[in-house]
C-alpha positions in Angstrom: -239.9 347.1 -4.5 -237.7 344.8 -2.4 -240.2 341.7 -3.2 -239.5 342.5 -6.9 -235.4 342.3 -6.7 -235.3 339.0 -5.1 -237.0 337.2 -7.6 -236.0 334.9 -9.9 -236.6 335.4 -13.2 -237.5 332.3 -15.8 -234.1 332.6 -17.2 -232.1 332.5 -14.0 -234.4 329.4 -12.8 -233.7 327.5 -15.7 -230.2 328.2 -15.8 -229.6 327.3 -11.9 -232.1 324.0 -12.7 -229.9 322.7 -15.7 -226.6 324.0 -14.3 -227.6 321.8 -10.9 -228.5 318.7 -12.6 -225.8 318.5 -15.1 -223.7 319.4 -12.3 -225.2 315.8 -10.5 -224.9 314.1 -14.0 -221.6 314.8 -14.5 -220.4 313.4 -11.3 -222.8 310.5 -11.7 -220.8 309.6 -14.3 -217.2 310.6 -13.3 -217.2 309.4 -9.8 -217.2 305.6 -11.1 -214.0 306.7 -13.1 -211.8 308.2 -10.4 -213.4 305.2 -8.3 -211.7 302.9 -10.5 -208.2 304.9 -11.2 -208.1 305.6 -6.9 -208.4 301.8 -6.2 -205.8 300.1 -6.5 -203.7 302.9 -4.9 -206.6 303.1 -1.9 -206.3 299.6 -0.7 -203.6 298.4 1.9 -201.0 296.2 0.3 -200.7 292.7 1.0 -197.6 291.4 2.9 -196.0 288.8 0.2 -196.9 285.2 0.8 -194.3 282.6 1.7 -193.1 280.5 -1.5 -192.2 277.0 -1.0 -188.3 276.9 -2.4 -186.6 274.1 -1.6 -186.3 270.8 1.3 -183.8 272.1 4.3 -182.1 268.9 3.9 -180.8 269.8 0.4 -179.2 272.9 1.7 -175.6 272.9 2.4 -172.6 275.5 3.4 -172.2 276.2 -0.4 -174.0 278.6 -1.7 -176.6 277.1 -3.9 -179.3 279.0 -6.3 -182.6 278.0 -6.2 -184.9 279.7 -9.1 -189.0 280.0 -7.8 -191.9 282.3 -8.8 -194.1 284.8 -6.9 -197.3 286.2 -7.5 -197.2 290.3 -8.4 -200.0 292.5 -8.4 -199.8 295.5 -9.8 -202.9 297.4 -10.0 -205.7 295.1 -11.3 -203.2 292.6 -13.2 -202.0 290.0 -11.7 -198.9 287.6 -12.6 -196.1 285.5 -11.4 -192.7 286.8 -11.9 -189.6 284.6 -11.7 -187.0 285.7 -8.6 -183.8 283.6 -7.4 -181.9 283.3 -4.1 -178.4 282.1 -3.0 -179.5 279.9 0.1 -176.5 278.2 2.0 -175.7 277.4 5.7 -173.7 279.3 7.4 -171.1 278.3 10.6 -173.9 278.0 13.3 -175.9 275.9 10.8 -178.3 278.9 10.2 -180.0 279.3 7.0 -178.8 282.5 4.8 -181.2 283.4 1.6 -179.3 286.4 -0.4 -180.9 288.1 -3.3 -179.3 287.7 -6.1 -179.7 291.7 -7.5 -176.2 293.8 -7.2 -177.4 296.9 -4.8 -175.2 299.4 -7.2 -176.9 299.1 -10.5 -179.4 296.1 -9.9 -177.6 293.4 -12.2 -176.9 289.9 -10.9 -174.2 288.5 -8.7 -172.9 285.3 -9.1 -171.3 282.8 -6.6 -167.5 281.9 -6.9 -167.1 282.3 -10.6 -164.3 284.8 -10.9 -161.0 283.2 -10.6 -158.9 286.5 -8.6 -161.5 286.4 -6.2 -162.5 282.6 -5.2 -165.6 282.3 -2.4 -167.5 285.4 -3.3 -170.0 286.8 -5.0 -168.8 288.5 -8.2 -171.0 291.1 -10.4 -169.8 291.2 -13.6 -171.5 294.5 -14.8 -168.9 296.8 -12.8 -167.0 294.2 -11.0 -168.8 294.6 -7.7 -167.9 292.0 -4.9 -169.6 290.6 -1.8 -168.7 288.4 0.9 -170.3 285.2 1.3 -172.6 286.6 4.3 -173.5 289.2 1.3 -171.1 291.9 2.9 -169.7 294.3 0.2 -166.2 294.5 -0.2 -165.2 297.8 0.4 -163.4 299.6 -2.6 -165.6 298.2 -5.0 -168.9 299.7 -6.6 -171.6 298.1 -4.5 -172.2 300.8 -1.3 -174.3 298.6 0.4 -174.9 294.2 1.4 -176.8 292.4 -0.4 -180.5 292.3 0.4 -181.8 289.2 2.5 -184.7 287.1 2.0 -187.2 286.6 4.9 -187.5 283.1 5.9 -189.3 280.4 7.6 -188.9 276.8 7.7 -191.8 274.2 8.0 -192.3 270.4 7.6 -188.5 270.3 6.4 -189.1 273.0 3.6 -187.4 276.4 2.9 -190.0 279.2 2.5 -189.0 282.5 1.6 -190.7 286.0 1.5 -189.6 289.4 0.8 -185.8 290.1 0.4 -185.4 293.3 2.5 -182.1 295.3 3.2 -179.8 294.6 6.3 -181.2 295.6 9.4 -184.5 296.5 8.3 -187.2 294.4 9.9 
């Protein structure tokens, strides 16, 4: 009587077959799917290459914009988005890249253009002000400097990489 409750009938064995291979189907043919959606955020990120932006000898204590292009990934497209930097020299003769993106709303700041405040970086969206080391002014909208661009110099040319906030490394 024992031998005749642990058996399977032709119904249940069918049922556990099909169930167990559709079960193996289906993930046949979903685990190529979440492959492909989990990639992109599975893989390390890249640090961002160095981009040639302009000769060292053309830089001066003024601040000067220089306009260049970066490659972007994002996810399986791939593109080269336009970004700017305010390079100048500053006392010591070191080299100073600022981004040009306001750190209260993200707009951009311009160098010396607004006549009641002469040598510093105006934003025109809510009149936000910086230094010329990128400082903000306090009493204005911006909370925090402007971000600066990594750097490295070689063969007499200005590379920059990833503009980063003060005192981050």
């Amino acid at each position: 009587m024992s031998e005749k409750k642990h058996r399977v009938s032709r119904r249940q064995f069918l049922n556990y077959t099909l169930t167990g291979v559709g079960g193996f189907m289906a993930a046949g043919i979903l685990s190529p799917m979440v492959r492909f959606a989990l990639d992109p955020i599975l893989k390390e990120e890249a640090g961002q290459d160095m981009v040639a932006v302009a000769q060292v000898k053309d830089i001066t204590t003024e601040p000067q914009r220089f306009d260049f292009k970066v490659k972007v990934k994002d996810a399986w497209y791939e593109s080269e988005e336009p970004r700017s930097a305010w390079v100048f020299k500053d006392e010591n003769g070191d080299i100073v890249a600022l981004s040009p993106i306001c750190t209260h709303l993200g707009c951009t700041v311009n160098w010396n253009v607004d006549k009641n405040n002469p040598n510093r970086f105006f934003c025109p969206c809510h009149y936000g002000l910086y230094e010329k080391d990128g400082t903000n002014v306090p009493n204005t909208p911006p909370t925090s400097p402007l971000h600066r661009y990594e750097y490295e110099i070689k063969d007499g040319t200005l590379y920059l990489g990833k503009a980063k906030p003060r005192g981050e490394a």
